[in-house]
C-alpha positions as a LaTeX table, in Angstrom:
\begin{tabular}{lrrr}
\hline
Residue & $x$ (\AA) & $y$ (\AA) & $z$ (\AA) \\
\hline
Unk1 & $-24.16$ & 9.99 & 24.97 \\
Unk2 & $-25.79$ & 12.16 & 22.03 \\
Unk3 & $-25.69$ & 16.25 & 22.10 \\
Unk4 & $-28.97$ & 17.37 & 22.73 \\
Unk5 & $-31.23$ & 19.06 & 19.94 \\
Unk6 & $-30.22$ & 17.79 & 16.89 \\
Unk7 & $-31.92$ & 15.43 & 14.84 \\
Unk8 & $-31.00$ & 11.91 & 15.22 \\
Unk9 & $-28.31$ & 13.03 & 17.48 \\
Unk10 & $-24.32$ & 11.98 & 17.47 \\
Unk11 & $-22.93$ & 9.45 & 19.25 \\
Unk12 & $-19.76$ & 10.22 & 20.83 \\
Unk13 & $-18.92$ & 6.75 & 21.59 \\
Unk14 & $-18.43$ & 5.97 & 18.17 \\
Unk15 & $-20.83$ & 3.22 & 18.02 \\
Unk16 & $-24.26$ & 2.75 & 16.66 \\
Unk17 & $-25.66$ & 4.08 & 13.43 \\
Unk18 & $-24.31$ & 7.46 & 13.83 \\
Unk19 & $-20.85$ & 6.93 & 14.10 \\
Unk20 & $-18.52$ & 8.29 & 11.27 \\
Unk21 & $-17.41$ & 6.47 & 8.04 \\
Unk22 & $-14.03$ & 5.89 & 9.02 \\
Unk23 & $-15.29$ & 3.93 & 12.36 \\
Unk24 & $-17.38$ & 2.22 & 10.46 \\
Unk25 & $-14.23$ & 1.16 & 7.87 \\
Unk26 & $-11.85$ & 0.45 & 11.25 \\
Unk27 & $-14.30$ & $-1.34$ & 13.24 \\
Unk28 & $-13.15$ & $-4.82$ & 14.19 \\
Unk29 & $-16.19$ & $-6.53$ & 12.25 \\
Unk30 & $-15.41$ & $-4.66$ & 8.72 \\
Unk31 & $-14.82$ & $-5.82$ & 5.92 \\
Unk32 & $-11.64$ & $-3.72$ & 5.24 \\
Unk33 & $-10.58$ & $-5.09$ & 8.81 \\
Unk34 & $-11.13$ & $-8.37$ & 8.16 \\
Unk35 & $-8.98$ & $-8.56$ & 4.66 \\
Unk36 & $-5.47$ & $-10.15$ & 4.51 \\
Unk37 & $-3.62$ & $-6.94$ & 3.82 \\
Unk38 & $-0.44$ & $-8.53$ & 3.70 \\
Unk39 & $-1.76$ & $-11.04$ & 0.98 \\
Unk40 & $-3.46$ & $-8.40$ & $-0.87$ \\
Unk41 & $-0.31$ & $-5.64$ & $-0.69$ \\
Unk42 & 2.16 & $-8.56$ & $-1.73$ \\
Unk43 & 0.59 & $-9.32$ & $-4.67$ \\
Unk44 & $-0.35$ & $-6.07$ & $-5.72$ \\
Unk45 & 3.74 & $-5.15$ & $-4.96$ \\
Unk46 & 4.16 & $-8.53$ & $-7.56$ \\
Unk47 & 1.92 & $-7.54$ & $-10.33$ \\
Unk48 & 3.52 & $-3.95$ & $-10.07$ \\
Unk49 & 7.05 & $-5.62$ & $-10.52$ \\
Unk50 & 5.61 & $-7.39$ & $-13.37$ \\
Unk51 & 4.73 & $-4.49$ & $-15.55$ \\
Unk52 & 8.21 & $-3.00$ & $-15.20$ \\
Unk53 & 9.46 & $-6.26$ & $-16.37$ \\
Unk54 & 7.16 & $-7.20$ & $-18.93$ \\
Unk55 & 7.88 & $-3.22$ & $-20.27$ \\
Unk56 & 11.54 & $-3.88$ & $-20.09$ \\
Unk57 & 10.74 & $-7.01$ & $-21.90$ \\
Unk58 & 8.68 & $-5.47$ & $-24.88$ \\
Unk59 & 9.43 & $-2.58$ & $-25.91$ \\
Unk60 & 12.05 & $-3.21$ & $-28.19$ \\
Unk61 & 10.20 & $-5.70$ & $-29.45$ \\
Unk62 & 8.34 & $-4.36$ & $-32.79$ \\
Unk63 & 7.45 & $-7.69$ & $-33.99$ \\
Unk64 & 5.29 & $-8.02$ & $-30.99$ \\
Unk65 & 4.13 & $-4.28$ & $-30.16$ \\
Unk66 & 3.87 & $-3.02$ & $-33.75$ \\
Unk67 & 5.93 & $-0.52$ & $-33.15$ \\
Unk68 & 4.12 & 0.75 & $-29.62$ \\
Unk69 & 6.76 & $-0.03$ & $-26.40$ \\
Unk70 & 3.55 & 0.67 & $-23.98$ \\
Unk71 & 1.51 & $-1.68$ & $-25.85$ \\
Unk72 & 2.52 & $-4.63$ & $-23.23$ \\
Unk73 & 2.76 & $-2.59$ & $-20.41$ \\
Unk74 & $-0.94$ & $-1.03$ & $-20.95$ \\
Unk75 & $-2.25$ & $-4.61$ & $-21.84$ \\
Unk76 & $-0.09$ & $-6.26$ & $-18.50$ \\
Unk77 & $-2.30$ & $-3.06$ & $-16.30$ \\
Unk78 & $-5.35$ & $-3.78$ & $-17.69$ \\
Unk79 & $-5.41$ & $-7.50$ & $-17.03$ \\
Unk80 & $-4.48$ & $-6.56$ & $-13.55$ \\
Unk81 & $-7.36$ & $-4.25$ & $-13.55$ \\
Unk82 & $-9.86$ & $-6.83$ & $-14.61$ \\
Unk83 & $-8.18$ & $-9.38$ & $-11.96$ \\
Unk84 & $-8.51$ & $-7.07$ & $-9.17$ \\
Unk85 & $-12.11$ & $-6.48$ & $-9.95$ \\
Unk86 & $-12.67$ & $-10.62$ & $-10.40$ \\
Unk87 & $-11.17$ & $-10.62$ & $-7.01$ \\
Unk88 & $-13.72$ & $-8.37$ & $-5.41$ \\
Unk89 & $-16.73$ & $-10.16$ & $-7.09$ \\
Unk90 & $-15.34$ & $-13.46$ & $-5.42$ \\
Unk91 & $-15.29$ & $-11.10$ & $-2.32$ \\
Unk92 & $-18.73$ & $-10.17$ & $-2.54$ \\
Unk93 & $-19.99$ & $-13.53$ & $-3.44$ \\
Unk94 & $-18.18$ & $-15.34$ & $-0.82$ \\
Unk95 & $-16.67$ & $-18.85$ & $-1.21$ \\
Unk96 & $-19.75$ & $-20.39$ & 0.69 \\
Unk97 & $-22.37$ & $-18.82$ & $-2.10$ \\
Unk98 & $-19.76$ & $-20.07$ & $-5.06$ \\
Unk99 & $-20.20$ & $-23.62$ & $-3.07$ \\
Unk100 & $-23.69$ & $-23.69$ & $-4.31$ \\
Unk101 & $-22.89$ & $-23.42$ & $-7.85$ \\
Unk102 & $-19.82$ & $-25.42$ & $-8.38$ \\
Unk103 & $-21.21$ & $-28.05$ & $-10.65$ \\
Unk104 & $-22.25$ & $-25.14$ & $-13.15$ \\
Unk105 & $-18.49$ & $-23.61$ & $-13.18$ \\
Unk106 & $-16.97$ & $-26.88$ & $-13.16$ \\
Unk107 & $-19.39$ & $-27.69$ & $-16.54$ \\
Unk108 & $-18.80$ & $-24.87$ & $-17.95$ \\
Unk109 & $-14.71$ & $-25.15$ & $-17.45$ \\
Unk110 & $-14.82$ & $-28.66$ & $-18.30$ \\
Unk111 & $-16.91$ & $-27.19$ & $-22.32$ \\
Unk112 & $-14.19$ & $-24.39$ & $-22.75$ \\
Unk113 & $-11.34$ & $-27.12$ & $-22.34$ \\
Unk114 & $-13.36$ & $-29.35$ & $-24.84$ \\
Unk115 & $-13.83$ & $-26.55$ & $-27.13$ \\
Unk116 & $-9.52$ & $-26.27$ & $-27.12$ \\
Unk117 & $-9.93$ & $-29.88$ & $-29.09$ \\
Unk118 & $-11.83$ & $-28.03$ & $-31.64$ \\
Unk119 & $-11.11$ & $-26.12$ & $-34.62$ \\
Unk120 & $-11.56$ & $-22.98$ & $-32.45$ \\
Unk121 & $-8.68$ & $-23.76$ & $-30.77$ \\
Unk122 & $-5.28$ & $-22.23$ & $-31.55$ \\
Unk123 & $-1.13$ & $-22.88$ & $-30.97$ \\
Unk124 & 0.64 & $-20.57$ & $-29.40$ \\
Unk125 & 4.27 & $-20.79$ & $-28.35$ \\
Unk126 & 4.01 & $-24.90$ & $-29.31$ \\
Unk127 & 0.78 & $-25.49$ & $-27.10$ \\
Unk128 & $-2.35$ & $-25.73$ & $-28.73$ \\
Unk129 & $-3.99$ & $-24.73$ & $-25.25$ \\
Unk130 & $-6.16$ & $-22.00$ & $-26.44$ \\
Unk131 & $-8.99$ & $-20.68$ & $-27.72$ \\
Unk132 & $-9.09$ & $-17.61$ & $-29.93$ \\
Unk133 & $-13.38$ & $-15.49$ & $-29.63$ \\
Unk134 & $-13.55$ & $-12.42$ & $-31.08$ \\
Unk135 & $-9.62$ & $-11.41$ & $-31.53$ \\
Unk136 & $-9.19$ & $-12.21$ & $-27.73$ \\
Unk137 & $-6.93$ & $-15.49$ & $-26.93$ \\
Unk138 & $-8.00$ & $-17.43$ & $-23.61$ \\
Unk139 & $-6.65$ & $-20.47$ & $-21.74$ \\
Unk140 & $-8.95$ & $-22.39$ & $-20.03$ \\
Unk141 & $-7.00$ & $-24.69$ & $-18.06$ \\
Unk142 & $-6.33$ & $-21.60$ & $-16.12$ \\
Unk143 & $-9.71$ & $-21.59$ & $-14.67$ \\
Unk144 & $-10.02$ & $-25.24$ & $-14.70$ \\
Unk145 & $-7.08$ & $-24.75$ & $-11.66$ \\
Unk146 & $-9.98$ & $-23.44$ & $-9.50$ \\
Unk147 & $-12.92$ & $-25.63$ & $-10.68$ \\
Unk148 & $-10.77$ & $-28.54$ & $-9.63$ \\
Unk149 & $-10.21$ & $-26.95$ & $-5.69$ \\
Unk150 & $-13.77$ & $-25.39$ & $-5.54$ \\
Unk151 & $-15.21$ & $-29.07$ & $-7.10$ \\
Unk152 & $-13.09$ & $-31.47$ & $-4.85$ \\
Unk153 & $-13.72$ & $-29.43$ & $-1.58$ \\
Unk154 & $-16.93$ & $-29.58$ & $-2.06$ \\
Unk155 & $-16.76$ & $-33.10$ & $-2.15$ \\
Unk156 & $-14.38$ & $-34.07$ & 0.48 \\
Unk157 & $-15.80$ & $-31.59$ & 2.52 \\
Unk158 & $-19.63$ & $-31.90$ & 2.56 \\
Unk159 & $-20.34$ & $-34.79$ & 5.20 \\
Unk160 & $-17.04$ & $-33.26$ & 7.68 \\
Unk161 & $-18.92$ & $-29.94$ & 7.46 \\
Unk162 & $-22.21$ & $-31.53$ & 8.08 \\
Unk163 & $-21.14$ & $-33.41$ & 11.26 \\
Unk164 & $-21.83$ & $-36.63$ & 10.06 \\
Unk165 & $-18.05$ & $-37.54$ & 9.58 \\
Unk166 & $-14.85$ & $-36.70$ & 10.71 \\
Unk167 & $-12.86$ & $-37.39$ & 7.59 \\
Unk168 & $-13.80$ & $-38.30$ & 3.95 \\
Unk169 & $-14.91$ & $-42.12$ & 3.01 \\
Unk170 & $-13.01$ & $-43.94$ & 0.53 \\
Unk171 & $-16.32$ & $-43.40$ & $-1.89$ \\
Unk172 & $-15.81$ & $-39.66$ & $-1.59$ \\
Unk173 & $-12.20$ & $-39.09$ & $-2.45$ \\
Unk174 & $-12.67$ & $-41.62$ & $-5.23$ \\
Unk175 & $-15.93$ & $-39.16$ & $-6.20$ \\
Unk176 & $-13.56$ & $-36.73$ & $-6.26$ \\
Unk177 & $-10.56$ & $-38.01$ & $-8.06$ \\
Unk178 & $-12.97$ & $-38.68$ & $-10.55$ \\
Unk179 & $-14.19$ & $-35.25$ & $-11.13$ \\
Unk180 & $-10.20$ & $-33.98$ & $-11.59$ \\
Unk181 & $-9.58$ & $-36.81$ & $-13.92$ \\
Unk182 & $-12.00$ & $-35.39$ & $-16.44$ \\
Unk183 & $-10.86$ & $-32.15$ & $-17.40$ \\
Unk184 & $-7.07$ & $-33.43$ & $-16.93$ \\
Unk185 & $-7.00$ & $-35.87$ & $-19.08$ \\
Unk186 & $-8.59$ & $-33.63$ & $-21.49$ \\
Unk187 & $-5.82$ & $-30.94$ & $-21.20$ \\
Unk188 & $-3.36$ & $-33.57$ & $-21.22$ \\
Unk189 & $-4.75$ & $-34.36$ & $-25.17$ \\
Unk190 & $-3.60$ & $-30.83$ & $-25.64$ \\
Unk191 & $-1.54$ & $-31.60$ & $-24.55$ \\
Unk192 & $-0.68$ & $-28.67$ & $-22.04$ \\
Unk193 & 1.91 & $-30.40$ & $-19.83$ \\
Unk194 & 3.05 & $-27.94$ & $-17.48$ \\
Unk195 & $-1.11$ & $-27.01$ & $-16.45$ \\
Unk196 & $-1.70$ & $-30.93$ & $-15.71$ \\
Unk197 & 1.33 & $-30.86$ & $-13.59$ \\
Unk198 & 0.09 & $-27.84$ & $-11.49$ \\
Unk199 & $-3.28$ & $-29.56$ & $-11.16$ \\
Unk200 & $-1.50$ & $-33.14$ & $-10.34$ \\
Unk201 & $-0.15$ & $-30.94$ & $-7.37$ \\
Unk202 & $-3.24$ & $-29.53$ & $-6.79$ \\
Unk203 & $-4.80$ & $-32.79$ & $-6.16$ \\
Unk204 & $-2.29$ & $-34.03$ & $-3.83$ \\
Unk205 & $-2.27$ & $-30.46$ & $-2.02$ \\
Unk206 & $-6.64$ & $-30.76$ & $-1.42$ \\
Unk207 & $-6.37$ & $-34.51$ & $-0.50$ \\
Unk208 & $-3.60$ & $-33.83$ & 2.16 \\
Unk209 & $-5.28$ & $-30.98$ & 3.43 \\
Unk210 & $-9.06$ & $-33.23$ & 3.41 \\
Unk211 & $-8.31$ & $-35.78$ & 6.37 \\
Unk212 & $-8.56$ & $-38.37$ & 3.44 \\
Unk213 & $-6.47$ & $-41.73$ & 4.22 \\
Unk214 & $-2.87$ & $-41.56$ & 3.42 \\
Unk215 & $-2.89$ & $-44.54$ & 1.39 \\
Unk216 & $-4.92$ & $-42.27$ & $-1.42$ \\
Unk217 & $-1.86$ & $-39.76$ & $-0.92$ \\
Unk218 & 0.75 & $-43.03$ & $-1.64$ \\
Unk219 & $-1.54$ & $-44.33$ & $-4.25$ \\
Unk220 & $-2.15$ & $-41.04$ & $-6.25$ \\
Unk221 & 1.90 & $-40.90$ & $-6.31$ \\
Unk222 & 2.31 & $-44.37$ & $-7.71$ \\
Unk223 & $-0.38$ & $-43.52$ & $-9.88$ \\
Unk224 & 1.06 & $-40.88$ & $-11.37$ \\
Unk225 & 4.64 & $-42.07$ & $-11.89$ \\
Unk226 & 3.31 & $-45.03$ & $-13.59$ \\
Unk227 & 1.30 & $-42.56$ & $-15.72$ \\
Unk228 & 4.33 & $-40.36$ & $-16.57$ \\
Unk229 & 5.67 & $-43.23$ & $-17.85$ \\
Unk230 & 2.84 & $-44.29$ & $-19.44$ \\
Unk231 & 2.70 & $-40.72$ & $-21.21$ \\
Unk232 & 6.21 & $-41.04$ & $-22.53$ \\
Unk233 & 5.87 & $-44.46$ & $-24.11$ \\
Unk234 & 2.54 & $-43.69$ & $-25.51$ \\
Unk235 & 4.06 & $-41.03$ & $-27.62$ \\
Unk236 & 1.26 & $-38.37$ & $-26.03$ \\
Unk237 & 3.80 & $-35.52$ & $-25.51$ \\
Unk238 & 4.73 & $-33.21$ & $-28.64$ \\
Unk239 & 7.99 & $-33.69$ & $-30.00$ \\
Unk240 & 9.31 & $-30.13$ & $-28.58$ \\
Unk241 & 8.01 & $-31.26$ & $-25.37$ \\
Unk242 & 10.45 & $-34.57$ & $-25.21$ \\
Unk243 & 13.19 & $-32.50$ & $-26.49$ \\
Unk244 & 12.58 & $-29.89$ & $-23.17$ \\
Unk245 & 12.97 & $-33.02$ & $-21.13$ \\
Unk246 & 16.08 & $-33.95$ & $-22.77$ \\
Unk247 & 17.46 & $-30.86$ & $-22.73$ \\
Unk248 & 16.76 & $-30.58$ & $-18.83$ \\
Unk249 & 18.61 & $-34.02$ & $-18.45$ \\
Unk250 & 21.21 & $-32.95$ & $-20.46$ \\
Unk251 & 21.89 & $-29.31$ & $-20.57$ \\
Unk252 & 24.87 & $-29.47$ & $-22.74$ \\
Unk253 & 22.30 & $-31.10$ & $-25.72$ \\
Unk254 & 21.88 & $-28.78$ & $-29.04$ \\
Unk255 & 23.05 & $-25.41$ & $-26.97$ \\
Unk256 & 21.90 & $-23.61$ & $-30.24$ \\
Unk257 & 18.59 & $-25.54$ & $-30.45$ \\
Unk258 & 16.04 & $-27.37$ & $-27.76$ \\
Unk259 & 18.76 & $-25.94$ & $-24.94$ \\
Unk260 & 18.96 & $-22.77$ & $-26.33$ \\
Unk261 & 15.98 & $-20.73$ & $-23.94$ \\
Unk262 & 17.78 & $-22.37$ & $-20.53$ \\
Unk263 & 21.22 & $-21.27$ & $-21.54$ \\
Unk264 & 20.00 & $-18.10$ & $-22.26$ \\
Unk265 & 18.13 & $-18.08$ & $-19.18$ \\
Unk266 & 20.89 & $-18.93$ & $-17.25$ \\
Unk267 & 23.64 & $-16.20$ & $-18.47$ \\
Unk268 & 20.76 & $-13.50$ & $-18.16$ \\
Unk269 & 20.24 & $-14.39$ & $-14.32$ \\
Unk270 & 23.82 & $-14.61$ & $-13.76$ \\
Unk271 & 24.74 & $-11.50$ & $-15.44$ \\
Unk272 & 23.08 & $-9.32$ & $-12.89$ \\
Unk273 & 24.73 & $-10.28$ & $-9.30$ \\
Unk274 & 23.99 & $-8.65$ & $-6.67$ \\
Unk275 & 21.74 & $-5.18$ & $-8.01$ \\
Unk276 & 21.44 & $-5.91$ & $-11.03$ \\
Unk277 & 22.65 & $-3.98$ & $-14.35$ \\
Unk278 & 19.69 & $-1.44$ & $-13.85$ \\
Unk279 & 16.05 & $-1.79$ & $-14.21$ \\
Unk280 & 16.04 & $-1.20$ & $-19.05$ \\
Unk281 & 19.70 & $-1.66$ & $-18.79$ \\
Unk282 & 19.69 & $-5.49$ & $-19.09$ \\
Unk283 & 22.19 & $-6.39$ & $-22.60$ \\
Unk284 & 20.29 & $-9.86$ & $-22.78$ \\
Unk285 & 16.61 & $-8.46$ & $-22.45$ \\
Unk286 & 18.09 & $-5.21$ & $-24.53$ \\
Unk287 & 19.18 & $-7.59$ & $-27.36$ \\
Unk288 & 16.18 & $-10.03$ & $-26.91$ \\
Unk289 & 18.41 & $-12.91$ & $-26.74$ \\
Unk290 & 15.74 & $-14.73$ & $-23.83$ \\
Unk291 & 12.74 & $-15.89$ & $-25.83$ \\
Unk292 & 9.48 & $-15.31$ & $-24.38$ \\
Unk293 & 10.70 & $-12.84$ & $-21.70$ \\
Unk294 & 7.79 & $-11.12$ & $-21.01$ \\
Unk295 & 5.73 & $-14.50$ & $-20.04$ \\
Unk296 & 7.42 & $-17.69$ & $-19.05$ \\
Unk297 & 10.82 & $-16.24$ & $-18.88$ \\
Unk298 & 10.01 & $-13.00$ & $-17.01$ \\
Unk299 & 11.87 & $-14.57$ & $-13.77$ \\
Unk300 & 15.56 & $-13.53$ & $-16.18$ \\
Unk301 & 14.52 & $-9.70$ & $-16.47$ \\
Unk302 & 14.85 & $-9.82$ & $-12.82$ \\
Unk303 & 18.03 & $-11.50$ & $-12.47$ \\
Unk304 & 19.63 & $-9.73$ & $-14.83$ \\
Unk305 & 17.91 & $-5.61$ & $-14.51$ \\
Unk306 & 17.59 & $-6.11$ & $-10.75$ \\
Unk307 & 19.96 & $-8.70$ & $-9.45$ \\
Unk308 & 19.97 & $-11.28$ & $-6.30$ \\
Unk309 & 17.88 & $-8.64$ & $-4.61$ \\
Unk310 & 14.92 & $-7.74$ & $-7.15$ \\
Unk311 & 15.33 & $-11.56$ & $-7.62$ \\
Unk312 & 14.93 & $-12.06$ & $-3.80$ \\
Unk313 & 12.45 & $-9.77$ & $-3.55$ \\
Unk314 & 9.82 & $-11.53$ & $-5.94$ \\
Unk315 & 10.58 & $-14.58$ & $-4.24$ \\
Unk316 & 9.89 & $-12.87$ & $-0.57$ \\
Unk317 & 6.69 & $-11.68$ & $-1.80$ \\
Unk318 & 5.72 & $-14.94$ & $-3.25$ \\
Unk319 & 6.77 & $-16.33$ & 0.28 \\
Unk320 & 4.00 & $-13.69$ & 2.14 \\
Unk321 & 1.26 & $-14.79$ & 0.22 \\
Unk322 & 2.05 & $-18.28$ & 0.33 \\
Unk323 & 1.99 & $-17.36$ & 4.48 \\
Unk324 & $-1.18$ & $-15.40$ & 4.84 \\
Unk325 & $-2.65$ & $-18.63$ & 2.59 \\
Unk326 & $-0.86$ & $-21.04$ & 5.53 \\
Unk327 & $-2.45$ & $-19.11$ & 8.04 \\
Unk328 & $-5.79$ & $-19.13$ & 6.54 \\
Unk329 & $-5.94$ & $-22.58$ & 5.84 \\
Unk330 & $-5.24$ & $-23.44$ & 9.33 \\
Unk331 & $-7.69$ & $-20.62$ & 11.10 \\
Unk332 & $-10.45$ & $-20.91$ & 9.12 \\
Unk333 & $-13.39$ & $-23.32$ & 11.06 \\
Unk334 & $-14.62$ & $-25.48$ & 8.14 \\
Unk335 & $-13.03$ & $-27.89$ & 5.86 \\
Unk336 & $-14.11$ & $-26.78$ & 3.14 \\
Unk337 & $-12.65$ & $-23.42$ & 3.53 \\
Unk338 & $-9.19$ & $-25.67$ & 4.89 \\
Unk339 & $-9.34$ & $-27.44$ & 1.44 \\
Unk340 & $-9.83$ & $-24.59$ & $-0.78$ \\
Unk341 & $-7.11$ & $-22.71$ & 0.86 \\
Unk342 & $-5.18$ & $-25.24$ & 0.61 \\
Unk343 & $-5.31$ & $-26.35$ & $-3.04$ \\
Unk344 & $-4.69$ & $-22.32$ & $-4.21$ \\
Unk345 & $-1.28$ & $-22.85$ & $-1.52$ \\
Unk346 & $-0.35$ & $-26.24$ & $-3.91$ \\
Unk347 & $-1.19$ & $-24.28$ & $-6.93$ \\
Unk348 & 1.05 & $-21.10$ & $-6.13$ \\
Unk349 & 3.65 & $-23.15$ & $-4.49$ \\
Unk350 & 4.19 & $-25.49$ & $-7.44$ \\
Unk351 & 3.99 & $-23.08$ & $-9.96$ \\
Unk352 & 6.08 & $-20.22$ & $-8.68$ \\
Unk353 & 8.41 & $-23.14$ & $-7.87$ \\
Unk354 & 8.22 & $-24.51$ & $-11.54$ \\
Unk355 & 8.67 & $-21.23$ & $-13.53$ \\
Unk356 & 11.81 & $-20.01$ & $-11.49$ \\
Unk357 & 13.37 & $-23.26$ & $-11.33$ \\
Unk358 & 13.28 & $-23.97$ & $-15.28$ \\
Unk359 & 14.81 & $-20.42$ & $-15.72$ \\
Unk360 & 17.82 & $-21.36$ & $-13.15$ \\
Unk361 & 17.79 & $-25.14$ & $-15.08$ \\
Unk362 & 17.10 & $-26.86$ & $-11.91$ \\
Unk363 & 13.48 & $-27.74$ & $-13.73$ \\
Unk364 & 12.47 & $-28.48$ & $-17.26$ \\
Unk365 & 10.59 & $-25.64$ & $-19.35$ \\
Unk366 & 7.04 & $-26.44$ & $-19.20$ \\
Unk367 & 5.68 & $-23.22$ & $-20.27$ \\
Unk368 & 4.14 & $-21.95$ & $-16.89$ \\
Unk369 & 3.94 & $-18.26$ & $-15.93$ \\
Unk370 & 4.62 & $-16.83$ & $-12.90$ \\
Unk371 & 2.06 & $-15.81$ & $-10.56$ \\
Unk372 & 1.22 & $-12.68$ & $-10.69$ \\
Unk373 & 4.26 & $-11.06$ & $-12.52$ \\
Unk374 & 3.75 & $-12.76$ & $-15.98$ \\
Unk375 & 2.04 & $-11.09$ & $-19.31$ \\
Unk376 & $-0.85$ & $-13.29$ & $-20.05$ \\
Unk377 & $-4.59$ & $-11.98$ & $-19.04$ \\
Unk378 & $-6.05$ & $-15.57$ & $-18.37$ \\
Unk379 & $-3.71$ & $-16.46$ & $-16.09$ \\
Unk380 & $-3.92$ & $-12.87$ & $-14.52$ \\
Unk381 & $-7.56$ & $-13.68$ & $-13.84$ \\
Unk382 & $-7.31$ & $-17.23$ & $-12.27$ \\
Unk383 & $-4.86$ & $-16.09$ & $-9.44$ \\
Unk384 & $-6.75$ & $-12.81$ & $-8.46$ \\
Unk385 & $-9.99$ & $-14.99$ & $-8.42$ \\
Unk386 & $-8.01$ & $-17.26$ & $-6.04$ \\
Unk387 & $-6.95$ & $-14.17$ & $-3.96$ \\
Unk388 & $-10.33$ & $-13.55$ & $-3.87$ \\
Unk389 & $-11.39$ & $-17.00$ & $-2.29$ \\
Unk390 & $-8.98$ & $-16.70$ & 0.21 \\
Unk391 & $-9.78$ & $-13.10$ & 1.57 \\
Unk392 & $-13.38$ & $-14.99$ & 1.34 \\
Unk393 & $-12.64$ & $-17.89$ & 3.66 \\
Unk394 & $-10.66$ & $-15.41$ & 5.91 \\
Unk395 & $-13.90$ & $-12.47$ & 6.43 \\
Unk396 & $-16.21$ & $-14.85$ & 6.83 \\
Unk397 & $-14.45$ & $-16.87$ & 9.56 \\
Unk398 & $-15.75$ & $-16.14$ & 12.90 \\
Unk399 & $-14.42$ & $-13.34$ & 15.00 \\
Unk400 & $-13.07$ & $-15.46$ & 17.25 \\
Unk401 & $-10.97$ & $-17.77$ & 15.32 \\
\hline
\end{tabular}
């Protein structure tokens, strides 16, 4: 019905082109309709937890600020910034249009990993993982993470999609193992040990999720405990990283040396109970007595400033986006959507799992952050980008599904 009289008229219904902005925005086929909210909020809630602690962390610590307690906090906002805005580019290109261009990411992930082995590379906190352009440090097995889901789904996926299969040939998943290998077994030369056991998981997460026979799933675990070992007797790892081993076997081994982060760890977390001793009140983040709080050890600023229940509640967020991923992985029509989902769940899953679990010494240290609450601006970047495939996969499933 439109009032008569006036120039392209109004609809009262609400529908068709002259029907206000905020129909438009709460109309069941919008965009802002269509996001995972719940994903989105939770890790937004996460990264907002993380500057506290990454503040609380820092800014007593002069060596590191030069003398300026924001200068984490500002730098730990900004990365989230430039994540957030990464995650609505991945938005606006979609996951399908990214499909298209996968071999250029995955070659141009594959050069920046090279370019670690190089003199451009740098060591920082023992791995020599990075590269150093212009006064700005990056890690490029961070992005390598998502080359590896976007460059095996593509794989696995592209005769299911096409209707000419139901599940991947053997020549396929072998296709695709292949492409992995390459850029693991270069960060492995790093060697960055804790990223090639997040991508190790990653693989196993994209193959499960692919339809591909379970003897690849049985074969890629013997495989890789025969390479572990392999690794070890090789003499590939760094000295400090056989010591972290060690020390995770034996906690009680040089208390004041290679055990001395866990311990730490350990009485900060246990110091807080149940609140907490108060979000800046913390004596073992006060008197910086956790190395490396503000990145791998961020988990123990919890613990101890907020107790069990800050504690919980990072873990209950992680658990909502890990959901919302679940859910996606399973709704979305195509299996290339399935596997991409599905790889970023592996990837979260493992690492969240990792970085908490060194921190409480049911792990060994292997220098990963945690999602979304860490400092570290590369890593910020790689899991908004994956936030942003997901809310892809889920707004451009059909309506129906």
């Amino acid at each position: 019905m439109t009032l008569p009289g006036r120039t392209g008229g109004f609809s009262v219904s609400g529908y068709g082109p002259e029907r206000s902005t905020m129909s438009r925005l709460l109309a069941r086929d919008s965009l802002v309709r269509r996001l995972d909210w719940p994903i989105l909020l939770s890790a937004l809630a996460l990264s907002a937890i993380g500057a506290a602690l990454v503040y609380s962390a820092t800014r007593n610590r002069t060596e590191l600020t030069g003398g300026d307690p924001y200068s984490y906090l500002f730098k730990h906002v900004v990365n989230t910034g430039i994540g957030i805005a990464l995650m609505v580019g991945t938005v606006w290109l979609g996951h399908r249009t990214l499909r298209t261009v996968v071999p250029i990411l995955y070659g141009v992930s594959v050069f920046l990993v090279l370019l670690v082995l190089t003199p451009l590379g740098a060591t920082i906190n023992g791995a020599h993982a990075w590269l150093l352009i212009a006064g700005f440090s990056l890690q490029p097995s961070e992005f390598v993470k998502i080359t590896i889901i976007l460059g095996m789904a593509m794989l696995l996926a592209a005769r299911v999609d096409a209707g000419d299969r139901d599940h991947p040939d053997h020549r396929t998943v072998l296709q695709s193992l292949a492409l992995a290998l390459i850029p693991i077994m270069i960060v492995l030369l790093m060697p960055d040990l804790g990223s090639v056991m997040v991508m190790a998981m990653i693989v196993l997460g994209v193959l499960l999720a692919s339809g591909a026979s379970n003897r690849w799933v049985l074969g890629l675990l013997g495989t890789g405990a025969v390479g572990a070992i392999a690794v070890w007797q090789l003499g590939v790892l760094d000295e400090y990283q056989i010591n972290r081993f060690a020390a995770f076997a034996n906690p009680q081994l040089d208390p004041a040396g290679v055990g001395y982060n866990t311990n730490q760890a350990r009485i900060a977390i246990g110091s807080g109970g149940l609140t907490g001793t108060g979000l800046f009140k913390g004596t073992q983040t006060t008197g910086q007595f956790v190395p490396e709080q503000q990145t791998d050890f961020v988990f123990t600023v919890a613990g101890e400033e907020l107790g069990f229940a800050g504690a919980g509640l990072i873990l209950l967020l992680l658990g909502v986006v890990l959901w919302r991923a679940c859910r996606i992985a399973r709704e979305t029509t195509e299996l290339y959507g399935t596997i991409v989902a599905a790889g970023i769940i592996a990837w979260f899953s493992f690492q969240a799992f990792e970085n908490i679990g060194m921190t409480l010494g049911i792990m060994p240290v292997a220098g990963l952050p945690l999602p979304f609450v860490s400092y570290g601006g590369t890593s910020m970047f790689a899991v908004w980008i994956a936030v942003g495939l997901l809310q892809s996969i889920r707004v451009q499933r059909p309506l129906s599904a």
